[in-house]
Structure formats: C-alpha cells, structure tokens
BASETI-896396 format. One record per residue: residue number from 1; residue in one letter; x, y, z of N, C-alpha, C in turn. Coordinates in steps of 0.001 Angstrom, whole numbers, plus 500000, padded with zeros to 6 digits. Layout:
N
     k   r   n_east   n_north     n_up   ca_east   ca_north    ca_up   c_east   c_north     c_up
   NUM   A        X         Y        Z         X          Y        Z        X         Y        Z
...
This chain:
74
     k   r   n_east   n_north     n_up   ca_east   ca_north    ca_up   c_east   c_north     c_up
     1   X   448392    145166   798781    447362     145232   797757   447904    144603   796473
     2   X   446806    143648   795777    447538     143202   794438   447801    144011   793114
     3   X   448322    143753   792173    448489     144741   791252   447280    144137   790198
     4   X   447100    145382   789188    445877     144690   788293   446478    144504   787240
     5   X   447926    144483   787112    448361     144189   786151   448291    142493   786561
     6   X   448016    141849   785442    448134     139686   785243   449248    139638   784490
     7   X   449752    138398   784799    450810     138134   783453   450695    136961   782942
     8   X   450713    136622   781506    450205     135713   781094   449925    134538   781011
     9   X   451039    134042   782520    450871     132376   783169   449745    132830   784165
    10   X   449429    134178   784548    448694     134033   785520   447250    133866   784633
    11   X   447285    134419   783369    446222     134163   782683   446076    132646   781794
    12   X   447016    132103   782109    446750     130219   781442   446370    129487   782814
    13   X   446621    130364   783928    446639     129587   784878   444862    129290   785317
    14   X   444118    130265   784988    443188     131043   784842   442142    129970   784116
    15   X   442795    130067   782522    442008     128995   781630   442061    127677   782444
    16   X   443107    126871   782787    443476     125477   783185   442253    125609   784209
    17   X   441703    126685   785142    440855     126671   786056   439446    126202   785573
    18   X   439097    127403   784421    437979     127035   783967   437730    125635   783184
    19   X   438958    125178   782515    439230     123766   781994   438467    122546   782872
    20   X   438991    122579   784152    438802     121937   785377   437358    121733   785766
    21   X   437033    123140   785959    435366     123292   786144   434377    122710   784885
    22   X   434739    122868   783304    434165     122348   782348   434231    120972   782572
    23   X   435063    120160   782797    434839     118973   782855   434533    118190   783966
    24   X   433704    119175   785304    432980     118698   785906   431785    118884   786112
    25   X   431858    119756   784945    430234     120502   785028   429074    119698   784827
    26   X   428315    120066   785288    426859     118528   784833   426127    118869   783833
    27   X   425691    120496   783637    425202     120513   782841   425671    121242   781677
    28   X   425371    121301   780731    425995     121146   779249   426284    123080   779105
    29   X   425134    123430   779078    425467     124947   779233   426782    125473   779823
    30   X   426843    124942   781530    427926     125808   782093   429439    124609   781631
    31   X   429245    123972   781331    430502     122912   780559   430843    124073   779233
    32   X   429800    124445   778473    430463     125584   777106   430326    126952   777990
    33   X   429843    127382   778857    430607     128359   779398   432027    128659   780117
    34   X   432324    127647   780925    433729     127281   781396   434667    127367   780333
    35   X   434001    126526   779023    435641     126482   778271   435121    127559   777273
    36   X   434527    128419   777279    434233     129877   776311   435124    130927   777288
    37   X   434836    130752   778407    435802     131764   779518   437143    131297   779715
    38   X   437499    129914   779369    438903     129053   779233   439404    129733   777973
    39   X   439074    129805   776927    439278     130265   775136   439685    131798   775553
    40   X   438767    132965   776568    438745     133514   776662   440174    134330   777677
    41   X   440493    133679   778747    441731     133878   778944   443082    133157   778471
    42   X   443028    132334   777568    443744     132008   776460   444498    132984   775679
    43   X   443478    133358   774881    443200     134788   774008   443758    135915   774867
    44   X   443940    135955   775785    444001     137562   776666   445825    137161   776891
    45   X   446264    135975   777426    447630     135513   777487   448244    135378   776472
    46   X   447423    135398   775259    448233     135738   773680   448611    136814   773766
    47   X   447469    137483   773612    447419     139061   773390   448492    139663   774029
    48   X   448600    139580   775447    449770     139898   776435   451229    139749   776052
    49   X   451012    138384   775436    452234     138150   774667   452859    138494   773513
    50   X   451998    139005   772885    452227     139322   771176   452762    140782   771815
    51   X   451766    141686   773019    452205     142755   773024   453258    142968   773609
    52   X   453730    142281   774476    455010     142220   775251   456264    142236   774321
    53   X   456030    141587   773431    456785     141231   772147   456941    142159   771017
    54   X   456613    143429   770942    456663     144236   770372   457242    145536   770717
    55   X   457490    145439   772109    457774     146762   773097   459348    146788   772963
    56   X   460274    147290   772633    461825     147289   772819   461641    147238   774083
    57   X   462990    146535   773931    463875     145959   775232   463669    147482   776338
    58   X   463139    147064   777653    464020     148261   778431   462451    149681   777973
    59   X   461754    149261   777647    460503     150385   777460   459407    149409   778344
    60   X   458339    150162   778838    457129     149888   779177   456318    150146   778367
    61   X   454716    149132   779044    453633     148941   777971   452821    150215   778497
    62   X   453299    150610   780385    452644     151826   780614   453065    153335   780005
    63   X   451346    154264   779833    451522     155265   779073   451794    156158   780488
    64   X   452978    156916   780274    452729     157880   780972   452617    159165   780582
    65   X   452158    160265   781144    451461     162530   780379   453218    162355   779924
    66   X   453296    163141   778902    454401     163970   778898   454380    165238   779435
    67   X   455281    166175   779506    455087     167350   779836   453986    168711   779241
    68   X   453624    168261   778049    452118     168916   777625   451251    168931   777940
    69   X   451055    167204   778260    449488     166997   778542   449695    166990   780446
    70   X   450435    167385   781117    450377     168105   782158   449709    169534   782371
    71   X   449838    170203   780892    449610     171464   781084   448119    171996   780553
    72   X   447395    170297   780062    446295     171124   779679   445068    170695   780537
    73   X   444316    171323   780316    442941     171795   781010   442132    169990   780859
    74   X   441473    169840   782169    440857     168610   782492   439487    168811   781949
C-alpha cells in the first residue's frame, strides 16, 4: 500500500505533469486549468519544504497523543 505522505519531487513531479498537459491542451480553459493545478503543486512542494526546514534535525513533522491525551474521554 502507498503512503499518503508525497515528498516534494514527488510534488514538482506532479506540476511538470500538469505543465505537459497545458501545453497540449486545445482549449484555452483546460490550458489555465493545468497550469493553475501546476502553480498549485508547486506551492504544496514549497510549503513541504519551508516545513521540513524548520523541524530540528532528528524530530518528525508527525504529531503523536502524549500520555494525557491518551487518558481523555473521546
């Protein structure tokens, strides 16, 4: 099974796709939709990156309960 975690070449890899499709598109609409969804995983492979970049060395971006919020009521 894949993970849902992406990483951020997998998300340029993503844009370069929709890139591809914009400039074969015929009509004008789905040509600015392709590269609005291209901009769009752009933006998401920043983001990934800026946050990756903020995390000390040797920590994760995943949250995991501490021992409190084990103990309280769902």
């Amino acid at each position: 099974m894949r993970s849902a975690l992406v990483s951020p070449k997998e998300y340029r890899a993503f844009a370069a796709q929709c890139s591809r499709w914009a400039a074969r598109a015929n009509r004008e609409e789905h040509r600015s939709m392709m590269l609005q969804m291209a901009d769009h995983w752009l933006q998401k492979a920043q983001e990934l990156e800026d946050a990756s970049a903020s995390v000390p060395s040797g920590r994760s971006l995943i949250s995991r309960p501490s021992q409190d919020d084990s103990k309280q009521p769902i």
